[in-house]
N, C-alpha and C positions, 0 to 999 in steps of 0.2 A: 089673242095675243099675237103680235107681229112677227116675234123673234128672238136673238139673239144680240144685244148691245155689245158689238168688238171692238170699235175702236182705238183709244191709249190705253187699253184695263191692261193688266197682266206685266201693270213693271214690277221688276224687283225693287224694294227696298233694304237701305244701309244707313242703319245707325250705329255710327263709328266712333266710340270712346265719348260720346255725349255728357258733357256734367255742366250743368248749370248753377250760378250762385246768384240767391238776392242777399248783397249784402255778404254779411259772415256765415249768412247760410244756407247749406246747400240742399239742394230744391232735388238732384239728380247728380248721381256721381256714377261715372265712366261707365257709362249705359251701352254696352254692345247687342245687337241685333241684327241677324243677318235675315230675311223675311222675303220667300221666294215670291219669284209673279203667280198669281192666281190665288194665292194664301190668305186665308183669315184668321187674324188673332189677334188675341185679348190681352190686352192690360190690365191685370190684375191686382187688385189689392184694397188694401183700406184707407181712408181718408187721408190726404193728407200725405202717401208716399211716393208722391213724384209724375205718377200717369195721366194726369193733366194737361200738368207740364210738359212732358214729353209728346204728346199729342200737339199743342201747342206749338211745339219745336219743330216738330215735322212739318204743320199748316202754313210755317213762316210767322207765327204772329206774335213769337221770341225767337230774337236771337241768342241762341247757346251762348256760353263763356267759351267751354273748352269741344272738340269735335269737329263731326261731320254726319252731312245729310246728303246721303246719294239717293236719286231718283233713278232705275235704271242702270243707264252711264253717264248720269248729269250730276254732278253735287251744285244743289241747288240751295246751299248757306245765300247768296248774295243774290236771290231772286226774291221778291217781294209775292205776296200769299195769291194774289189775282194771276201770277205768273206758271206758280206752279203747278198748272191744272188737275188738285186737288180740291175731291168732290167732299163737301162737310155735312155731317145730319147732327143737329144741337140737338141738347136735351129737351130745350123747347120748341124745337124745330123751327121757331122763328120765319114763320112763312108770312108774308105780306099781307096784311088782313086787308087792305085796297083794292088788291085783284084775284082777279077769277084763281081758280087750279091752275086752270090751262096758263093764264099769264104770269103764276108764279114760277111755272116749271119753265116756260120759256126767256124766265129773266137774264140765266146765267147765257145761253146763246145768243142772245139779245147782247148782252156785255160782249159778248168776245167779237160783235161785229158779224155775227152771220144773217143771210139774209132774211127777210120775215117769212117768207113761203117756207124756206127750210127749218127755221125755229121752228113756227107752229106742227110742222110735219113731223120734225123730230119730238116735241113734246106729245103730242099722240101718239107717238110711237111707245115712249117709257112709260107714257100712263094707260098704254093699254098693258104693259108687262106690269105695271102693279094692278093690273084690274080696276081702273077708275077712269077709263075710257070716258065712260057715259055719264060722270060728273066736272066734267070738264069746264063746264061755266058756271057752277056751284063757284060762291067763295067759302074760306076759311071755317068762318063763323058757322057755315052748314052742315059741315061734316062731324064726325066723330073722332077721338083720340084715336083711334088704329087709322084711321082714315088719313087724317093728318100728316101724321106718321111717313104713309106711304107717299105721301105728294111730296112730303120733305127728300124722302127719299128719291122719289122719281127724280126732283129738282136737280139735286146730288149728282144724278148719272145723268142727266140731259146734256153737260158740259163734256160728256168723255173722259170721264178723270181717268186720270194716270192710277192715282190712289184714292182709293173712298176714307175717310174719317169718322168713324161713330163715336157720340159721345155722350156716354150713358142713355142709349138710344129710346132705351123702357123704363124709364125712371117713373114717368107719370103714368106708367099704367095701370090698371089695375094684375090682378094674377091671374087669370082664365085669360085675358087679350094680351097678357105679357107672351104669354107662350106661344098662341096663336102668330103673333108677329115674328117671335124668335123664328120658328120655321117659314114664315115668308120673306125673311129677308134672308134666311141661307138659300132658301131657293134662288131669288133675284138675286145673290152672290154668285152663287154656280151658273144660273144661265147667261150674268154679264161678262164674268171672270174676271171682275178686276181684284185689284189687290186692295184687301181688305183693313183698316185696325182698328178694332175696336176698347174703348175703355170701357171696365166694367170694376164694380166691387162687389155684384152677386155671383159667386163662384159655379154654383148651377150654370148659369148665365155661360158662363166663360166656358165650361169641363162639356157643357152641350152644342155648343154652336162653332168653336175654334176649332182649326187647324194643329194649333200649336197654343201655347198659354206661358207670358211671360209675366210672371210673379212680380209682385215690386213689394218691398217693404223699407222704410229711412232712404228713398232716394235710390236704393240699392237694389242690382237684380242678383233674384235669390235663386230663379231657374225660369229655365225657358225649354220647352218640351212639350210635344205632345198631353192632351190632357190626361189616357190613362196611366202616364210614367208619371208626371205630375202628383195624380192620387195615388196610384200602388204603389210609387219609389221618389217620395218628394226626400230633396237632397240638403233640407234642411230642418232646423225645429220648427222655424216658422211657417214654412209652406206645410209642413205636419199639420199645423194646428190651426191653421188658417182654412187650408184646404180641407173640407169634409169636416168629420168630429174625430178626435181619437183623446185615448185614454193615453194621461203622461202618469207613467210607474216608476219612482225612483227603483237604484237597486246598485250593485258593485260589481266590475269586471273579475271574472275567475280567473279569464282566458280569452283569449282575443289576439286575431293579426290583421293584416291591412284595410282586411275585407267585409269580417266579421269577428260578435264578440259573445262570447258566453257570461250570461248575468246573474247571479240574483239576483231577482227582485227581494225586494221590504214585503210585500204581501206574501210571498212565500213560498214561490216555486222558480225555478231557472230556465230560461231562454236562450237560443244561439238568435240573436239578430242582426241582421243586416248593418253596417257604418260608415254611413254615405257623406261623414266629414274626416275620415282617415281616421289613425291608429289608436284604439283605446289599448290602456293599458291594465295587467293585473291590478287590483285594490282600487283603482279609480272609479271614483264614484258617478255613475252617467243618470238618464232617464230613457225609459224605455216606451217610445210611443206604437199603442196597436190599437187600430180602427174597431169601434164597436163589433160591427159586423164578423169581426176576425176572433171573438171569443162565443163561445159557447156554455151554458150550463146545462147539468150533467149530477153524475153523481162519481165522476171518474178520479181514485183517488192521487193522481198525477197534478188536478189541478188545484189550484187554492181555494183556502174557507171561504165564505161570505156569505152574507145574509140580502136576500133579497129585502130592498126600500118598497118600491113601488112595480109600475108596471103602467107603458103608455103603449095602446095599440092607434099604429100610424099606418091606415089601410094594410097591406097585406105585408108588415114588419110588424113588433113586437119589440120594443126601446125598456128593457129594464134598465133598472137603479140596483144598485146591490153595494153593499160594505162591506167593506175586507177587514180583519182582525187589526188589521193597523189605521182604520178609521177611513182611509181612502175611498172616494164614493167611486163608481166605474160603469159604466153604460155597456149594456150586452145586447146588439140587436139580434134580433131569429125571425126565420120567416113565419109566418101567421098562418096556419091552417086554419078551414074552415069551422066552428064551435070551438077551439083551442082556449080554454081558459087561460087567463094572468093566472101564474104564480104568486102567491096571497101575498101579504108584507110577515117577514118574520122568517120565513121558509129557510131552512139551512140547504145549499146548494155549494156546488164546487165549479170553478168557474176555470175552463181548459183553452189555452189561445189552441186555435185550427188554423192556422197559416202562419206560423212563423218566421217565415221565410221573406213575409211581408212588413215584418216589425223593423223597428229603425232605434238605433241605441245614438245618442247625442251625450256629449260632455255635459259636464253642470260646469258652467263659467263661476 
């Protein structure tokens, strides 16, 4: 391995009040993100809510309705996508099946006019930092899907991007060389530095490899945050239940001020949780969302009836099912000790949250 790729990495990017419309509808509405140099992060979300697009918006190859694209200290709305030396890895990586490795990585320096000695130079350089040095005259069709991958990528950074672009970069993997890659390409991120973004809808994906993690749902950002505020304090229902698994508990405000609210729940014990959309009130009816892992059973009589369903052991966790008197089914994970039997189906158990402080009470619109 040669080194260190410095070059243009490490600008900051600014996407400023971005909303885009096809038509009467809108694809992306007033999208802020301020996104340091050196930083990687994730566009999160599910099909269809905007992170595409947004991706897109930033490559140049839409132009926004409403907004701004700052590169650094450039806003770079009125540069065309060959301009704004932004480095792109497709889902299909889309590599040239006519030429070698080596002449696919040296295409984009080829475009920008540099000379052949220093293409070819600089492409051995990036293909010795993804470790494909020695396939360099191999084409396409010879290599493997991580393999690919990596040339796509090397391609990417051979131009000096200002900003790299991922776009659902593991989609065609399988899942033992998804992950394998997830960490080769944080590496090659840390040792390029350049400024990262990637689109994702596997939240694994996103809460593993980002910096930071910007939610998208209808077009709309729902939070933007480091990934463990994301999971321990998502600031919305939707990033609750999108991100991670959690249990939604109807119930009614006792007591409640700006910050926090005490509830009943319907299953039948009360909580002070957290209210990260502002003020519930006495008698108002909310739901109460807490991560499997954040209950426990017990025989403690603090917490509520239920009946264990089933019982799924997922390596060293422990995923029950269990029914609450009011029919509500609820998922309890626990760590798995070594011979640990499941809990039969039938088993009467009492089911205690252990972190409350984690739980999140949301209005019922």
């Amino acid at each position: 391995m040669t080194g260190v790729i410095t070059g243009e990495g490490g600008r900051s990017l600014v996407v400023d009040a971005v909303t885009h419309r096809y038509g009467s509808s809108v694809a992306v509405e007033s999208i802020n993100l301020d996104i340091r140099a050196g930083e990687l992060v994730a566009l999160l979300g599910p099909s269809g809510c905007g992170k595409t697009t947004l991706l897109r918006i930033v490559a140049g190859f839409i132009r926004q309705t409403e907004g701004r694209i700052v590169l650094g200290d450039e806003v770079v709305d009125d540069l065309p996508p060959n301009r704004r030396r932004i480095g792109i890895v497709f889902q299909n990586y889309a590599l040239f099946p006519h030429m070698t490795v080596g002449e696919n990585v040296a295409y984009g320096p080829a475009a920008q006019g540099v000379p052949r000695d220093e293409r070819v130079a600089e492409a051995r350089r990036v293909l010795d930092l993804v470790r494909l040095g020695h396939l360099a005259d191999r084409y396409p069709r010879q290599l493997s899907g991580g393999q690919q991958q990596r040339v796509a990528l090397a391609r990417a950074l051979a131009i000096r991007p200002r900003i790299l672009l991922l776009d659902e970069p593991f989609a065609a993997l399988d899942k033992n060389l998804r992950l394998d890659m997830q960490i080769e390409i944080k590496r090659l991120q840390r040792l390029s530095g350049v400024t990262t973004v990637m689109v994702t809808h596997d939240q694994e994906e996103a809460l593993s490899m980002a910096d930071r993690v910007a939610v998208l749902s209808q077009g709309r950002l729902e939070q933007f945050a480091p990934p463990i505020a994301v999971y321990d304090r998502p600031q919305s229902l939707f990033v609750n239940t999108f991100v991670g698994s959690a249990n939604v508990l109807p119930g009614a405000v006792v007591a409640g001020d700006g910050t926090a609210a005490r509830v009943a729940l319907d299953v039948g014990t009360e909580i002070v949780a957290r209210v990260p959309g502002g003020r519930l009130e006495a008698g108002q009816r909310c739901v109460v969302c807490i991560r499997p892992e954040h209950l426990a059973l017990g025989d403690d009589p603090a917490g509520f009836a239920a009946v264990v369903e089933m019982g799924l052991p997922l390596g060293a966790t422990v995923v029950h099912e269990v029914r609450a008197a009011t029919g509500a089914g609820i998922k309890v994970a626990e760590p798995r000790k070594a011979s640990t039997l499941l809990r039969a189906g039938g088993t009467a158990v009492r089911v205690l949250p252990t972190a409350p402080d984690l739980a999140a009470a949301y209005p019922l619109s």
